[in-house]
Every structure is written in structure tokens, then in C-alpha cells.
N, CA, C and O atoms as CSV, one atom per row, in Angstrom:
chain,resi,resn,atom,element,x,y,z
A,1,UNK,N,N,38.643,50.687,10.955
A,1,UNK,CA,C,39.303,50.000,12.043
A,1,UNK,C,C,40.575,49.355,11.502
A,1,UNK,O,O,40.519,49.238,10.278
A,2,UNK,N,N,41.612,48.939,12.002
A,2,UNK,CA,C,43.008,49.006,12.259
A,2,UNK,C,C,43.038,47.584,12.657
A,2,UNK,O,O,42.402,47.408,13.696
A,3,UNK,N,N,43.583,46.482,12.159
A,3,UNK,CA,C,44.204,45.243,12.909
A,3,UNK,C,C,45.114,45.229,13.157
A,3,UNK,O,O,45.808,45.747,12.282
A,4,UNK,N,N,45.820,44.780,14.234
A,4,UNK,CA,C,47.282,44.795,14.458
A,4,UNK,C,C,47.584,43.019,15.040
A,4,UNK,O,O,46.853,42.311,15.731
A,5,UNK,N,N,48.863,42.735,14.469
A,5,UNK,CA,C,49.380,41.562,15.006
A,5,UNK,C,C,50.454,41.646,15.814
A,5,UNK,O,O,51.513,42.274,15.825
A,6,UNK,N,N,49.870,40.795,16.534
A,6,UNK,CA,C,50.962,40.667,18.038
A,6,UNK,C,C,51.616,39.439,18.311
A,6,UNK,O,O,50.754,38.579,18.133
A,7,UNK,N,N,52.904,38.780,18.719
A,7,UNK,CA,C,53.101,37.768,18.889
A,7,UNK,C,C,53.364,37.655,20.650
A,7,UNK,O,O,53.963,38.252,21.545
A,8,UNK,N,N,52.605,36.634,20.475
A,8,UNK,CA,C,52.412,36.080,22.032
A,8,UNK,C,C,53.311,35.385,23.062
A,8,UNK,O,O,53.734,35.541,24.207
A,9,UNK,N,N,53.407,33.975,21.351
A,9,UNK,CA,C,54.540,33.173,22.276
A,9,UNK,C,C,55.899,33.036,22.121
A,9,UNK,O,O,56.385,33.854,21.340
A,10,UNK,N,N,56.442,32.483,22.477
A,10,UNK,CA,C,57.709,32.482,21.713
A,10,UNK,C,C,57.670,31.412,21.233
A,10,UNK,O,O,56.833,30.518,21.368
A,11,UNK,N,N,59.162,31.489,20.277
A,11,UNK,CA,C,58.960,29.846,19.051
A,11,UNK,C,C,59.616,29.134,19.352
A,11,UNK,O,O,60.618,29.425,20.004
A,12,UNK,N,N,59.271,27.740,18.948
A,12,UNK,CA,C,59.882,26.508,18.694
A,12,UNK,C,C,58.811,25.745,19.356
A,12,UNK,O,O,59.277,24.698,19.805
A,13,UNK,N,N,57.642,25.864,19.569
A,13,UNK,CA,C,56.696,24.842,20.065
A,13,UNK,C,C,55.433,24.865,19.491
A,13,UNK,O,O,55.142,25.954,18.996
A,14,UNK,N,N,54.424,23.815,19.390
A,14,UNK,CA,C,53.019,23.810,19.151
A,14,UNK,C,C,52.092,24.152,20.371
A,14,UNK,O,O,52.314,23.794,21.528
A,15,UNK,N,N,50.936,24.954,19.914
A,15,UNK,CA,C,50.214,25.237,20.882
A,15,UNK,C,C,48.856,25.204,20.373
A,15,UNK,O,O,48.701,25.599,19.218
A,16,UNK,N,N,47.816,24.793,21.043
A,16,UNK,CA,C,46.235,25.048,20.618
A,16,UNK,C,C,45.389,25.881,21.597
A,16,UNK,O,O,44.861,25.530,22.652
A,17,UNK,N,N,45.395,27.127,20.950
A,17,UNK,CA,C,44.115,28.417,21.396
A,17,UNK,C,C,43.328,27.511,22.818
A,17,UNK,O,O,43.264,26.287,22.932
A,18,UNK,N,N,43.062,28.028,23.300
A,18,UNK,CA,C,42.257,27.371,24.701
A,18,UNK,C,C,41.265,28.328,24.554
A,18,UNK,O,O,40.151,27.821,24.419
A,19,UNK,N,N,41.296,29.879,24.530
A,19,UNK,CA,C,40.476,30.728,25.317
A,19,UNK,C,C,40.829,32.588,25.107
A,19,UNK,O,O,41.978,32.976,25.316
A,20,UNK,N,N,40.006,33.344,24.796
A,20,UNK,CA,C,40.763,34.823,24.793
A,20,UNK,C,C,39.214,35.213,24.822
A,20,UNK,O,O,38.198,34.765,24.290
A,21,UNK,N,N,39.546,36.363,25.779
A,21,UNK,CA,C,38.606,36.798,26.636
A,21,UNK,C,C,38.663,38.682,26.540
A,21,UNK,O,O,39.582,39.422,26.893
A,22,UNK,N,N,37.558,38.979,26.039
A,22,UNK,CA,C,37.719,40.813,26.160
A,22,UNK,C,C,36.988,41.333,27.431
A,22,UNK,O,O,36.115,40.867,28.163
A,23,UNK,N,N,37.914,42.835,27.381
A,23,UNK,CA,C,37.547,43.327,28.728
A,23,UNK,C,C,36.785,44.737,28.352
A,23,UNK,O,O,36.728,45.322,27.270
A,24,UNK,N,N,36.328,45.010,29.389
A,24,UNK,CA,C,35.657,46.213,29.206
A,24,UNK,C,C,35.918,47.451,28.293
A,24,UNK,O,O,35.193,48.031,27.485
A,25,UNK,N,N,37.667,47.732,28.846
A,25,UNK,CA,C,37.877,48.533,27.793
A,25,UNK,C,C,38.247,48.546,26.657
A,25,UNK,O,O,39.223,47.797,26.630
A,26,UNK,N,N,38.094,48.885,25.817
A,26,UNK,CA,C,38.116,48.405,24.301
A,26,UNK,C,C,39.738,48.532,24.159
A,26,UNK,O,O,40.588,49.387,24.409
A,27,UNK,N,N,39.693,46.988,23.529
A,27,UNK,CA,C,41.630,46.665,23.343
A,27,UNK,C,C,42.551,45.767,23.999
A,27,UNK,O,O,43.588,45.139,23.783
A,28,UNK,N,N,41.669,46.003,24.928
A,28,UNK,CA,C,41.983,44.726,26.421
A,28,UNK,C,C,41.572,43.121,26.253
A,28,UNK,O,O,40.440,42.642,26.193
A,29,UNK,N,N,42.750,42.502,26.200
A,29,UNK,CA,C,42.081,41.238,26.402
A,29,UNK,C,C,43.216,39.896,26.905
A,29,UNK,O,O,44.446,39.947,26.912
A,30,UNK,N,N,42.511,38.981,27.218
A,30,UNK,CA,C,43.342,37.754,27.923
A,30,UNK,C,C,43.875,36.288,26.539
A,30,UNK,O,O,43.042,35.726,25.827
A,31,UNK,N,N,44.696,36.126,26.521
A,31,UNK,CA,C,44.610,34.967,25.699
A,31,UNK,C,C,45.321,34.060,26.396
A,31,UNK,O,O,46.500,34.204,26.718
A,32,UNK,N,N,44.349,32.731,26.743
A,32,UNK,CA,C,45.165,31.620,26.996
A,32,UNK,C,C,46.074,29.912,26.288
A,32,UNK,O,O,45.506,29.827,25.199
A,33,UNK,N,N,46.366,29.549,26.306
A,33,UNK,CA,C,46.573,28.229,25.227
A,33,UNK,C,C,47.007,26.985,25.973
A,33,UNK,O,O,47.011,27.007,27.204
A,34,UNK,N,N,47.398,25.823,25.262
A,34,UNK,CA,C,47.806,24.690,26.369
A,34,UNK,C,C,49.023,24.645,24.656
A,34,UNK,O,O,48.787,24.855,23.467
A,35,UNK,N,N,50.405,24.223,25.511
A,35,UNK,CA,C,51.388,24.035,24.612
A,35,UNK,C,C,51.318,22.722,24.966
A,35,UNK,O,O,51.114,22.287,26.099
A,36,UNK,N,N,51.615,21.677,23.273
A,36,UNK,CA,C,51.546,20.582,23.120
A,36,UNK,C,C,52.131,19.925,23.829
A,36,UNK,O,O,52.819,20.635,24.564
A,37,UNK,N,N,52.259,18.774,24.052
A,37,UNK,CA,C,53.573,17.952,24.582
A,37,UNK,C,C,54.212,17.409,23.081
A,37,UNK,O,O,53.731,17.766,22.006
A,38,UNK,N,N,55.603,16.306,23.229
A,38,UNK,CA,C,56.437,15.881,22.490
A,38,UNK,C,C,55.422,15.245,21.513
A,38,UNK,O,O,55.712,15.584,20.365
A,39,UNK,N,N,54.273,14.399,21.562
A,39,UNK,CA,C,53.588,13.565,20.798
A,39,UNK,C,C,52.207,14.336,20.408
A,39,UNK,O,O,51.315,13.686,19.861
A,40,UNK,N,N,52.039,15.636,20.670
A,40,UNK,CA,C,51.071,16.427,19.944
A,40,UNK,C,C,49.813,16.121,20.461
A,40,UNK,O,O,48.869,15.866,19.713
A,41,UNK,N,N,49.671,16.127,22.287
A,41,UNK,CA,C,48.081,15.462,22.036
A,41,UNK,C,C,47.838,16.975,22.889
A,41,UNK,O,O,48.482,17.999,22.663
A,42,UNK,N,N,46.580,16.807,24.069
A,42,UNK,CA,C,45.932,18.030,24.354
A,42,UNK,C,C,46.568,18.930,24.718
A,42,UNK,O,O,46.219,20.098,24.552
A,43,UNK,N,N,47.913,18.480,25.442
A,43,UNK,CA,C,48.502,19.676,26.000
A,43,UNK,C,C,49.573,19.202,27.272
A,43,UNK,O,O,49.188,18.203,27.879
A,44,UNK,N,N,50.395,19.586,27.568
A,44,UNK,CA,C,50.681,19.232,28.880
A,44,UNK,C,C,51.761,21.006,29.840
A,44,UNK,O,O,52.723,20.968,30.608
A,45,UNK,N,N,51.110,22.050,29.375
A,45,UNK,CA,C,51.330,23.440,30.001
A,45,UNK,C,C,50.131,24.306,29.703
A,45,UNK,O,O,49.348,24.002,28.803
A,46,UNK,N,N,49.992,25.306,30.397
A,46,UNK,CA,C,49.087,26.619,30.054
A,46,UNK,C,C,49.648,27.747,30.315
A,46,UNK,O,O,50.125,28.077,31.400
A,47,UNK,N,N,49.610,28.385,29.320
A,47,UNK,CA,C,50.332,29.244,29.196
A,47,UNK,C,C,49.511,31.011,29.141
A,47,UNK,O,O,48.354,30.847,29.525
A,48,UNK,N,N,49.767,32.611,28.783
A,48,UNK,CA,C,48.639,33.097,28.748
A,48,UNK,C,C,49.816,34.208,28.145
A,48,UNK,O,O,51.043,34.195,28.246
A,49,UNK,N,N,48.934,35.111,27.516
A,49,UNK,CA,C,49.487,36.868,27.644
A,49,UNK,C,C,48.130,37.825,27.304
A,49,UNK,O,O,47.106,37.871,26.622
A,50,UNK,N,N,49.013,38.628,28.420
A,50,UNK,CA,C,47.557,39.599,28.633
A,50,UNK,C,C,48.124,40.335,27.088
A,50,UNK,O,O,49.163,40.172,26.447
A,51,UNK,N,N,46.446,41.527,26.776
A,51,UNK,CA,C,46.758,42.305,25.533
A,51,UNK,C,C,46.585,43.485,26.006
A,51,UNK,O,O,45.497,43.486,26.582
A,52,UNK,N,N,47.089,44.510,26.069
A,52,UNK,CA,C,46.418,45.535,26.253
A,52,UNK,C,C,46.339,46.758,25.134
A,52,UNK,O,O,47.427,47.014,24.617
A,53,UNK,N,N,45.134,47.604,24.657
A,53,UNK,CA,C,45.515,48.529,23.744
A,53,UNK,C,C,46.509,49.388,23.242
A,53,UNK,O,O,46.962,49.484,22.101
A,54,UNK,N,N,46.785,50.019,24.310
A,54,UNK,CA,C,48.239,51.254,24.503
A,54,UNK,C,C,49.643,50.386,25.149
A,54,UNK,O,O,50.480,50.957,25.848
A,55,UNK,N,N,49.703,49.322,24.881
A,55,UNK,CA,C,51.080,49.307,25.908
A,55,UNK,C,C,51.395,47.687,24.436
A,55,UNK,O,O,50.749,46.986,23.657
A,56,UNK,N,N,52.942,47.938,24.953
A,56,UNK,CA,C,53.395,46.574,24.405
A,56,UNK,C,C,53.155,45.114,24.766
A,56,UNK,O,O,53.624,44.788,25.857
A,57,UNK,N,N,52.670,44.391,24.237
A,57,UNK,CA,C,52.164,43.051,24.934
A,57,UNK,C,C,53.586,42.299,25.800
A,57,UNK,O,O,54.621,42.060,25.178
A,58,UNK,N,N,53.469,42.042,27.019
A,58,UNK,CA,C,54.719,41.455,27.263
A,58,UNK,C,C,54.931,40.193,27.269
A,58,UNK,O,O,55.639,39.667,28.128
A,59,UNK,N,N,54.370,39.556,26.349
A,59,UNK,CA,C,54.539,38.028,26.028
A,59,UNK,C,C,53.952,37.112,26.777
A,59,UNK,O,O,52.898,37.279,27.390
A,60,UNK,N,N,54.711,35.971,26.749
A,60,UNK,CA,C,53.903,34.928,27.557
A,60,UNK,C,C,54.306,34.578,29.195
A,60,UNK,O,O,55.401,34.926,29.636
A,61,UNK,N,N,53.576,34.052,29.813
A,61,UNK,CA,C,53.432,33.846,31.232
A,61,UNK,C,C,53.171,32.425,31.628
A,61,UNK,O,O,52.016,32.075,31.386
A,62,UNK,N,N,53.944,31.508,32.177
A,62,UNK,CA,C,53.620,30.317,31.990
A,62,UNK,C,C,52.979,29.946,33.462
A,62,UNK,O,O,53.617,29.706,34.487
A,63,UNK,N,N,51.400,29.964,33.280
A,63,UNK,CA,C,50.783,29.658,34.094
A,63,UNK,C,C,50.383,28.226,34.991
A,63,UNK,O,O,49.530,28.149,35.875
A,64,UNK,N,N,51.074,27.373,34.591
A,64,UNK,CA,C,51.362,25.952,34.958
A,64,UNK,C,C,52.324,25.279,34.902
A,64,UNK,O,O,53.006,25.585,33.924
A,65,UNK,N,N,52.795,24.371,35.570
A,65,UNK,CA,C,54.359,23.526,35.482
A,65,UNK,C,C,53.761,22.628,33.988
A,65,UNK,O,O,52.620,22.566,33.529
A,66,UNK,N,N,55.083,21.989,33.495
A,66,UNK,CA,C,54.992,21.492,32.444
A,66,UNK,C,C,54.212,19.936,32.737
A,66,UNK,O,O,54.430,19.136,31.827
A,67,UNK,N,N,53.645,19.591,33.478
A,67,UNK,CA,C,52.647,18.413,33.772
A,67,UNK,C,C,51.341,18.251,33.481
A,67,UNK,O,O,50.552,18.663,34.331
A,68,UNK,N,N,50.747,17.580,32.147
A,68,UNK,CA,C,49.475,17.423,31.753
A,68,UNK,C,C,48.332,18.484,32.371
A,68,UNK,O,O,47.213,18.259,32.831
A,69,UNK,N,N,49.012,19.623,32.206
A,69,UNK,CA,C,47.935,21.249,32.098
A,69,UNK,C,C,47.252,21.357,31.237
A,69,UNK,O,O,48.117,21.860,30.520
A,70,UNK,N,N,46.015,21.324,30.328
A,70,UNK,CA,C,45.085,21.570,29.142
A,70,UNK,C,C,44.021,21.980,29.515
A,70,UNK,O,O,43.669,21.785,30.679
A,71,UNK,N,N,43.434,22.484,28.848
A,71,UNK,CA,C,41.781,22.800,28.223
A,71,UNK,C,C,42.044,24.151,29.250
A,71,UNK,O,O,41.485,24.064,30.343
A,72,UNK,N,N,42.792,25.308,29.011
A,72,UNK,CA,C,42.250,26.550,29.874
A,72,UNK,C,C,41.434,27.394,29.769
A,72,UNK,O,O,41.153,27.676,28.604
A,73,UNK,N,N,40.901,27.952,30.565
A,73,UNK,CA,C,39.805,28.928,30.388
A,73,UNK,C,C,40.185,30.306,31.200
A,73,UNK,O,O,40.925,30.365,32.181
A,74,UNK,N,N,39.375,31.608,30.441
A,74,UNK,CA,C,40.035,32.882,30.495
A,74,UNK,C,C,39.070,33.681,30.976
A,74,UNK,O,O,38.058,33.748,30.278
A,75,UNK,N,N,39.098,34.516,32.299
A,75,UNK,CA,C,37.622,35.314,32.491
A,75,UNK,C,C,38.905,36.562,33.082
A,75,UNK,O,O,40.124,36.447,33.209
A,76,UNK,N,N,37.925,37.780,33.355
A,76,UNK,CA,C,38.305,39.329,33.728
A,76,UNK,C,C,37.126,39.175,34.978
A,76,UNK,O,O,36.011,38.660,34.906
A,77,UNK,N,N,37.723,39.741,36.002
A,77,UNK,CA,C,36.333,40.078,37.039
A,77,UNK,C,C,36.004,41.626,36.503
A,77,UNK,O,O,36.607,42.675,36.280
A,78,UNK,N,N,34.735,41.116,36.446
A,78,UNK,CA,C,33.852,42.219,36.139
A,78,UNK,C,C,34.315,43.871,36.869
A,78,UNK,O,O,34.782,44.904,36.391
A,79,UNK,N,N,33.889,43.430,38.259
A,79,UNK,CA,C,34.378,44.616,39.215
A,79,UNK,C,C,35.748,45.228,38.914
A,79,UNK,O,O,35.944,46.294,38.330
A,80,UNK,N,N,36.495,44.543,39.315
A,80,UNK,CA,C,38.403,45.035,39.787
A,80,UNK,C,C,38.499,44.758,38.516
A,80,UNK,O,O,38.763,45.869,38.056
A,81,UNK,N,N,38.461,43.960,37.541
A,81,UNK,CA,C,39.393,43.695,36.114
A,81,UNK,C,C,40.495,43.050,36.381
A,81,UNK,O,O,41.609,43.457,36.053
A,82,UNK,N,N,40.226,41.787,37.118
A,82,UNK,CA,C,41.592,40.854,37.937
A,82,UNK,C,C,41.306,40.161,36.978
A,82,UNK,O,O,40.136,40.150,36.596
A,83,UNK,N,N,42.235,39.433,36.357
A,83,UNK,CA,C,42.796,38.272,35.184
A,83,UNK,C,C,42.833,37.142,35.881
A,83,UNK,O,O,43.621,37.091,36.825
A,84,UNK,N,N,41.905,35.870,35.541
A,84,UNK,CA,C,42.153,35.121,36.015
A,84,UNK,C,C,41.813,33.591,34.901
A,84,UNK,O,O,41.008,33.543,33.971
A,85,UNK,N,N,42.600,32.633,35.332
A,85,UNK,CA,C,42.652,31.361,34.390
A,85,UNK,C,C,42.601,30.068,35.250
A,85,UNK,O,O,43.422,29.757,36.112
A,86,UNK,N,N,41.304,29.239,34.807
A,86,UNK,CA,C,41.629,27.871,35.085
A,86,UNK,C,C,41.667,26.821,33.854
A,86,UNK,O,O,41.179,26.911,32.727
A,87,UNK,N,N,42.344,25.899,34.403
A,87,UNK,CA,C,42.836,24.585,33.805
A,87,UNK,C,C,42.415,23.266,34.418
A,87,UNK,O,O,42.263,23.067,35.623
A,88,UNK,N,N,42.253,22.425,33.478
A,88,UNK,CA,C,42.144,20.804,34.246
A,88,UNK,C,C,43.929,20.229,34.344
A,88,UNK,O,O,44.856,20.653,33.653
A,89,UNK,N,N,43.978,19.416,35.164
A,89,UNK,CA,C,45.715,18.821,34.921
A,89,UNK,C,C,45.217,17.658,35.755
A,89,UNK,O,O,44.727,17.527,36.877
A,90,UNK,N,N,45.575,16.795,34.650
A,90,UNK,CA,C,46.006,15.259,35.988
A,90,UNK,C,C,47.204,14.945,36.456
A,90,UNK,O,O,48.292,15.149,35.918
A,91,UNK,N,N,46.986,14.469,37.424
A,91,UNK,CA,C,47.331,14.159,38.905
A,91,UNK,C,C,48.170,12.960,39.225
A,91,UNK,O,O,49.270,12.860,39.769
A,92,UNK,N,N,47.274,12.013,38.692
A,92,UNK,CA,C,47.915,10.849,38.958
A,92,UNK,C,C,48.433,10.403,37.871
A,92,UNK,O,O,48.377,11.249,36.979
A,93,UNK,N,N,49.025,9.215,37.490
A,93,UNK,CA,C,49.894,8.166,36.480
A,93,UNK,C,C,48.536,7.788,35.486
A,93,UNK,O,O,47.394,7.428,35.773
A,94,UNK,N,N,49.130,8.013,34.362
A,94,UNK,CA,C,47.966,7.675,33.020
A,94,UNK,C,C,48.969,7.527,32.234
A,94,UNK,O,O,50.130,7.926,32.324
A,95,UNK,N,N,48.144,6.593,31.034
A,95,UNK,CA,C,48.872,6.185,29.983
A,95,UNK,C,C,48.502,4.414,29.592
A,95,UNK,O,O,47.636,3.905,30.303
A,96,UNK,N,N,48.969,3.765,28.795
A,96,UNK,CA,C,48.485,2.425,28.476
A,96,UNK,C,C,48.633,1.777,29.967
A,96,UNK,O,O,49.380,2.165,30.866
A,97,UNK,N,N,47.911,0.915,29.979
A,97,UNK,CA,C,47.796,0.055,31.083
A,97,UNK,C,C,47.658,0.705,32.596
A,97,UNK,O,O,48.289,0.344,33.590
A,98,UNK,N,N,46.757,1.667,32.522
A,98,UNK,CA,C,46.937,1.853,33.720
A,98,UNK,C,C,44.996,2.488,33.484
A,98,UNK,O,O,44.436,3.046,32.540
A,99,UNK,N,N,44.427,1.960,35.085
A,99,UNK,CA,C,42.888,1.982,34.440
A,99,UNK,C,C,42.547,2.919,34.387
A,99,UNK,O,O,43.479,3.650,34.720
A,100,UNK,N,N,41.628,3.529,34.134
A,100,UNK,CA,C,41.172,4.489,33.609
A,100,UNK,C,C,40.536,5.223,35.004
A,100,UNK,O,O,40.294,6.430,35.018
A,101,UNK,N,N,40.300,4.355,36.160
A,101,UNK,CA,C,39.339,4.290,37.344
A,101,UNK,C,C,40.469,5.245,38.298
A,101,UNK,O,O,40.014,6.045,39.116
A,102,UNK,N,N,41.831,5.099,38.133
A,102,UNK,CA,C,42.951,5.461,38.935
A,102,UNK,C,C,43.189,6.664,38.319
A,102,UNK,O,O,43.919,7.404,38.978
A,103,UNK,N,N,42.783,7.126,37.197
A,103,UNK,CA,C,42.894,8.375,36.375
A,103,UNK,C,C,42.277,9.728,37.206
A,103,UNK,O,O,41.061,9.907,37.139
A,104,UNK,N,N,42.942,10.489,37.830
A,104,UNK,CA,C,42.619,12.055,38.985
A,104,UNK,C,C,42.572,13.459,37.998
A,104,UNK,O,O,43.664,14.028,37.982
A,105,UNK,N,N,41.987,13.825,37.544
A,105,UNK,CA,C,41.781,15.261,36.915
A,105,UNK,C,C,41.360,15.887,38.029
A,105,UNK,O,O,40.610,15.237,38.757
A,106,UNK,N,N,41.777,17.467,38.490
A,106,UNK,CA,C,41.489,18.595,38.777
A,106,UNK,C,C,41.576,19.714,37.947
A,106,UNK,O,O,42.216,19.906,36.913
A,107,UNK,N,N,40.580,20.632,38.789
A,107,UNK,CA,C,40.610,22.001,38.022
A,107,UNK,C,C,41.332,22.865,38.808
A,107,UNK,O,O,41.276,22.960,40.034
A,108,UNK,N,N,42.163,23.627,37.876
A,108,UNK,CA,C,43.602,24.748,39.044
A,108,UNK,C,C,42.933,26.114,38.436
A,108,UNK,O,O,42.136,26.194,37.502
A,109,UNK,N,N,43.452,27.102,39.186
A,109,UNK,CA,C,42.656,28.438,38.822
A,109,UNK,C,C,44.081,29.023,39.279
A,109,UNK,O,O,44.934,28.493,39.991
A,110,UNK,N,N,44.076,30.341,38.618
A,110,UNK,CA,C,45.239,31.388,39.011
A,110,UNK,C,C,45.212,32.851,38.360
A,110,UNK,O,O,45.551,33.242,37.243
A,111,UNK,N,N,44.631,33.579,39.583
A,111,UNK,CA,C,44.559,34.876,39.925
A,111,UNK,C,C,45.918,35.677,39.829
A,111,UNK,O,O,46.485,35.812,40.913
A,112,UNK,N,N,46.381,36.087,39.017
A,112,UNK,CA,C,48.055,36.880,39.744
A,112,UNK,C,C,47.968,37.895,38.833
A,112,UNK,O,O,47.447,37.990,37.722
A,113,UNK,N,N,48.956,39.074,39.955
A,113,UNK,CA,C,49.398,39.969,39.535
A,113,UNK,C,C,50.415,40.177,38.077
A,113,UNK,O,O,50.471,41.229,37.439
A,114,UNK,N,N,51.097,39.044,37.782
A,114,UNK,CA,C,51.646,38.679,37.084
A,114,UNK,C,C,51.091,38.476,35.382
A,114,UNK,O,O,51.909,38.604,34.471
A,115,UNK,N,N,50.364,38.315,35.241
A,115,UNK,CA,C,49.211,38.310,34.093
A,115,UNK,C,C,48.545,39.643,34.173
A,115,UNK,O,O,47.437,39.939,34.621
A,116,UNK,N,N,49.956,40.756,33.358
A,116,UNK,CA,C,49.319,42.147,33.301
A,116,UNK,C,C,49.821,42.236,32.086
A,116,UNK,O,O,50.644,41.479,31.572
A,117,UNK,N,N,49.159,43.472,31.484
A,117,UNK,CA,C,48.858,44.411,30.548
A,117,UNK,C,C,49.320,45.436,30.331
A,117,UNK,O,O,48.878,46.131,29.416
């Protein structure tokens, strides 16, 4: 067997692995990440590039606005082989002094055509 390296993202930023996900057919797969913010903490984007065996990877896809996006997760539907990614992102105002009680996390999901292979 054969390894090959691929570059995903482009440079000048930090990023931490979130998630990469294989698909049925052998070669295929999803990788997602959350790019750091300025002070290096969980993340504040999510980002993804599909892999596919035979074709050139076409880089990255920025699957969230640059607003406290982290922790993503990477699945393939079984059936169709639709690419899909969710993320937590808060919502509201966080940071020192502000309580913790007023603190809004959701989970965002995104299905697109756009996250191909």
C-alpha cells in the first residue's frame, strides 16, 4: 500500500483536526477542523475538504463564518453518500465578566453540494 500526502488547507493559520470520516469507497473521505482564533483557544471557524481517491483534492471549504465555530463533526449518508458536518458555535456575548448563565451554544449542520470530491 501507497501513502500519499495531501494538503488541505492553506497557510498562515493554526488549526486542530475535529473529525475525518471514510466512505464506502475505498479512498474517499471527509476531513473537518476548527481554525484557531488570534489567542489559540478551541476555535472560532470550521472548515472541511473532501478527499477523494482518483481526483485532485480541491482544498478547503469554509463551512462557517469566522464566529466561535468549534468542535466539528464529519458523517457520509450511508444511502446517497451526501457529506455532511455539524458544529457547536455560540451565539451570544462570552468572555470575562459576562455569566456563564447568558452563555447560548448551538449545534449548526451543513449538507452542501459544495463539499465535493
Amino acid at each position: 500500500m501507497t501513502a500519499s500526502v495531501r494538503t488541505l488547507s492553506q497557510r498562515g493559520y493554526h488549526a486542530a483536526v475535529g473529525d475525518i470520516v471514510g466512505r464506502r469507497r475505498l479512498g474517499e473521505a471527509l476531513v473537518v477542523w476548527a481554525r484557531l482564533d488570534a489567542v489559540g483557544e478551541l476555535g472560532n471557524q470550521v472548515l472541511a475538504a473532501a478527499i477523494a481517491a482518483t481526483a485532485r483534492t480541491p482544498g478547503e471549504e469554509a463551512i462557517s463564518d469566522a464566529d466561535r465555530a468549534r468542535l466539528p463533526a464529519a458523517a457520509f449518508d450511508p444511502v446517497t453518500g451526501a457529506r455532511s458536518v455539524v458544529r457547536s458555535q455560540r451565539i451570544d456575548p462570552d468572555g470575562p465578566g459576562v455569566p456563564v448563565t447568558q452563555a447560548r451554544t448551538v449545534l449548526r449542520a451543513a449538507t452542501r453540494s459544495l463539499i465535493t470530491a
